[in-house]
Structure formats: C-alpha cells, structure tokens
N, C-alpha and C positions, 0 to 999 in steps of 0.2 A: 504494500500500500504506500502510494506517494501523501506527502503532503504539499497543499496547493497552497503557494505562497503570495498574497498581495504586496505589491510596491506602489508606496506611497508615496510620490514625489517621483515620479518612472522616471520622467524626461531629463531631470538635473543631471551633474556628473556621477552623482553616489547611484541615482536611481540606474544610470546606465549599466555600469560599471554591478551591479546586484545583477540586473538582466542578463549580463554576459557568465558573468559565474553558474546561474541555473540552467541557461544554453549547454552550457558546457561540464553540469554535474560537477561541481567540482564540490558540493555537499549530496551522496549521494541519497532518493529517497523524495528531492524536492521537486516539485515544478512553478512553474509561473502561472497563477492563475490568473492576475489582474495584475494590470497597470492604471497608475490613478495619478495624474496632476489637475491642476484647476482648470476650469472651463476656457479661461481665455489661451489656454496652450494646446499648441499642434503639434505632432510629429508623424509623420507621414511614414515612421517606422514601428510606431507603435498604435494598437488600437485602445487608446487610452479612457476609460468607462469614469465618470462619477466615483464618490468617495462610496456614498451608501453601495452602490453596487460592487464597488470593488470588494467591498468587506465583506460583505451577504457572498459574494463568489471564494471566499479564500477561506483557509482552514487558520493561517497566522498570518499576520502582519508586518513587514518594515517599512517603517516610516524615514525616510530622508529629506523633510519637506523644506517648511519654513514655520518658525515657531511657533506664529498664530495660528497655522494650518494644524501642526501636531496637537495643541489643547486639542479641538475640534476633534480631529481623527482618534486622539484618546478615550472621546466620549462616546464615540459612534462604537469603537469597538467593545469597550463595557456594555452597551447596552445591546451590541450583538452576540456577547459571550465570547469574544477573538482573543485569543493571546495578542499581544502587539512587543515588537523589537523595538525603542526609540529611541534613536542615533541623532535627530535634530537637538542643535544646540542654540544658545540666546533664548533659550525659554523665561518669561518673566514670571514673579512670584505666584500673578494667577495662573500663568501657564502650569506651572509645577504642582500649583494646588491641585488642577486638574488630573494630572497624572499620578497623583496620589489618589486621590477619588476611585479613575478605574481600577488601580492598581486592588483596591480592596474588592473586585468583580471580577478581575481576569489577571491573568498571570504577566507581569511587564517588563524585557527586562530593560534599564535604561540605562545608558553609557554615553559618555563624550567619546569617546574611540572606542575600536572592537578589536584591533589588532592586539593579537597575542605579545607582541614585543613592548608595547606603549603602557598596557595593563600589567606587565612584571614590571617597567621602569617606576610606576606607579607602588609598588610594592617594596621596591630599592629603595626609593626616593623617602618613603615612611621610615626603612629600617635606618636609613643612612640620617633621618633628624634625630630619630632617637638616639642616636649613638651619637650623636655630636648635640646636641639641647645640652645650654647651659655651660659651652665652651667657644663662647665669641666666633662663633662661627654667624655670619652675611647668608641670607637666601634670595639669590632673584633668577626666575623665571623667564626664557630668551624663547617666543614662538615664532615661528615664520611658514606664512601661507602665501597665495597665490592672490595677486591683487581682484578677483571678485568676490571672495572672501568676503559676506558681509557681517561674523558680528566677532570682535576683539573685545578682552582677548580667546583667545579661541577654550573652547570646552573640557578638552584636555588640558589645559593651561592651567585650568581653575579646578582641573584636577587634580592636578599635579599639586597644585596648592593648597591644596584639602588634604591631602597626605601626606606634606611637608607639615600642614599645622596640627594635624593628630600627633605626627610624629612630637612634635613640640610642644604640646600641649597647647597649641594658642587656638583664640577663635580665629579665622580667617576674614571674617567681617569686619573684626577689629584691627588685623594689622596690615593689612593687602594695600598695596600703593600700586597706583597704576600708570606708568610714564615718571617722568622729572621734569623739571621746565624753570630755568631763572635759580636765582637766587634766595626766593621767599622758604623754599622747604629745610635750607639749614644742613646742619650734617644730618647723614642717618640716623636715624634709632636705632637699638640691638630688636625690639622687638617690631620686624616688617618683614614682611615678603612682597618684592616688588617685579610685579609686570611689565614685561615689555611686547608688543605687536610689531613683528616687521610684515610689513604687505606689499608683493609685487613680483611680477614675472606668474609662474609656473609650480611654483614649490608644492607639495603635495604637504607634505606638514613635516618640522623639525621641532621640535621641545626640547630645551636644552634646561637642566637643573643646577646651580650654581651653588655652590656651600665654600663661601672666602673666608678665610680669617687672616690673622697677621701672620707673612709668611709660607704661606700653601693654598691654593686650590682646590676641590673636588667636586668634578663635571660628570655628572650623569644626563645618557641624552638620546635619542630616536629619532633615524630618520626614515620618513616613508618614500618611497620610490616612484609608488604606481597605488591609486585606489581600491586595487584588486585586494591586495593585501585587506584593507578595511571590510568589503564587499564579503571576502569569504569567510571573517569574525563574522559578521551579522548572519550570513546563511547556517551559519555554525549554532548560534545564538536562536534563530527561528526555529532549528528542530530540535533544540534542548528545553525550550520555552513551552513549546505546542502540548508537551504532557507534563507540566506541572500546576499546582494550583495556585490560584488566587491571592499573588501578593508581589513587591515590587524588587525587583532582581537588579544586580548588577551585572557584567561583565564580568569578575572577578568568581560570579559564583557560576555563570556557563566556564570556565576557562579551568574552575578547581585551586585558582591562586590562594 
C-alpha cells in the first residue's frame, strides 16, 4: 500500500524539488497525490487543485507555502483528520497558535529544516553551549540564503538559536540581537546571541554557529548544496508522520536524534 502525498505550495522551489523526489521514489511507499498552490498561480506542468481538494485527495500533507497560507492549510487538515509535515517558516505568533491547535487533532511534525545534517548540527550546537555556558564564550549566528529568500533571519537560524539558548540556559527572547548598526549599541553583553542574514545570488542555505572567546574560536556549520537534500527529510518525515497520533513532532523525533 502506497501513501498518497499532498504538496502544498507544488509550484515554489521546495514544492518542486518534493515532486521530483516522489517521481523518483526516493522515499519508497509514496506517491503524489495532489499538488496545491493558490488560485492566482499557473504551471503548465502541474495540475494544480484547490487546498480543500488537495487535502480530501491525500493520505499526508507537506506544506512549503507561505506563512499565512500554512495557519490556513493547518486548519483545513485538522479538521480533515490529515497528518501534515510543516516546513514553512516566518510563521507569526497566531500562525503558531494555529498549528498548535491542529497539532492537538492530527499528528504534525514541524521543523525549520528537514535535512538530517542541519538537525544533528542542531544537537552539536546545544551540546557544545553547554559545555562552554559560563566561560566567556560570544555566540553569533552567520545564515546565508539566496536573494528571494523572503523572511530573515531564516528558520533554522532561530533554531539554531533555541539550542544554543537551552544549551545556556537563556531565554532566547531575551537575548537574540539581530544585525548591528552605529554606535548606539555599545560593546556586547556576555548574555546575547546575535543574528546575522546575508541574502543574495543562489545559496541554498549555510548556518554557521560561532562560540569566541579570548583567544580561540569554535565554528560549527552546514552547508546545503541542492534542495533535494531538504525534499527527501520531509518525504522521510510524511511517512513517519502518517501513522502516528495526534500531537506536534519535530524533526529530531522523525530522525531519532
């Protein structure tokens, strides 16, 4: 028995780049059931259906839309009983409310990145605060994506930064700086983790992890190649998703990190 896989967001680069992977089995088991972006989009290579239909056609869901589209497609699939994979990133707080909502109807799992190399750098990056918290060690965060890239800093980024502040015990709300600019911010504080967005060209995505103190370095870092890499996490992710129950997953628990 296959499972029939909905894409959400078909036409983007992630949506393609999922298509090509189920083409090509590269998670055996799946297929393509539906492709779904919004009404005012064409592609003359896909027969791309409505959300409601997409999801009433599919057995799970990946979502690679746009933020406000994912709440939405959240909802739809809760109240269709769908698992759903959600990979879009820039979700705002109600977006998130929302996906916690389905999360407690259908099983979800949700991730800033799917790649198996990005999600252990994720795991590094926790071991490696903890082991250095509370010895004047610096943390800032170097992402660089491809200039249509629209929301900075990127998802992984801010994940990366949520396992650097576990690691540290900090909240991440309270010390997250994002850019520099003049002279008004003064020196650093010990307790910040600061962002930085480079955008432009092509880059598929680079996260670089930065731990400085006085005298030494320690660069922990990912680079992606090709989307596919991503594409075959989330197919990975849809049929690990499709038979579990009703609650909200990450990446790290499809992967067993």
């Amino acid at each position: 028995m296959t499972l029939g896989v909905g894409i959400l967001g078909a036409a983007g680069r992630m949506g393609g780049a999922l298509i090509r992977g189920l083409r090509e089995q590269r998670i055996p088991g799946l297929r393509l059931a539906a492709a779904v972006d919004r009404p005012d989009v064409s592609d003359p290579s896909l027969d791309l259906v409505p959300a409601e239909v997409g999801i009433a056609a599919s057995d799970v869901l990946i979502d690679f839309s746009f933020h406000a589209a994912a709440a939405f497609h959240a909802d739809l699939c809760a109240e269709a009983g769908k698992p759903l994979v959600l990979g879009t990133t820039g979700l705002t707080e109600d977006d998130q409310r929302r996906v916690v909502a389905a999360a407690r109807q259908v099983a979800v799992v949700q991730a800033p990145n799917m790649s198996l190399g990005v999600n252990l750098l994720m795991v590094l990056a926790e071991q490696a605060a903890r082991a250095l918290q509370d010895r004047g060690y610096d943390v800032e965060i170097v992402e660089r994506h491809h200039r249509k890239k629209k929301d900075s800093p990127s998802g992984t980024a801010l994940g990366l930064g949520e396992a650097v502040a576990r690691g540290y015990g900090w909240d991440l709300r309270e010390t997250a700086v994002h850019g520099r600019e003049g002279v008004a911010p003064g020196e650093r504080p010990e307790r910040e983790i600061g962002f930085h967005a480079v955008r432009g060209g092509d880059f598929v995505g680079d996260h670089t992890v930065i731990f400085a103190a006085e005298g030494e370095c320690v660069e922990l870092g990912h680079r992606a190649t090709t989307r596919d890499t991503f594409a075959t996490g989330a197919l990975r992710a849809a049929a690990w998703v499709a038979t579990k129950p009703a609650g909200l997953y990450s990446a790290r628990d499809v992967l067993g990190l």
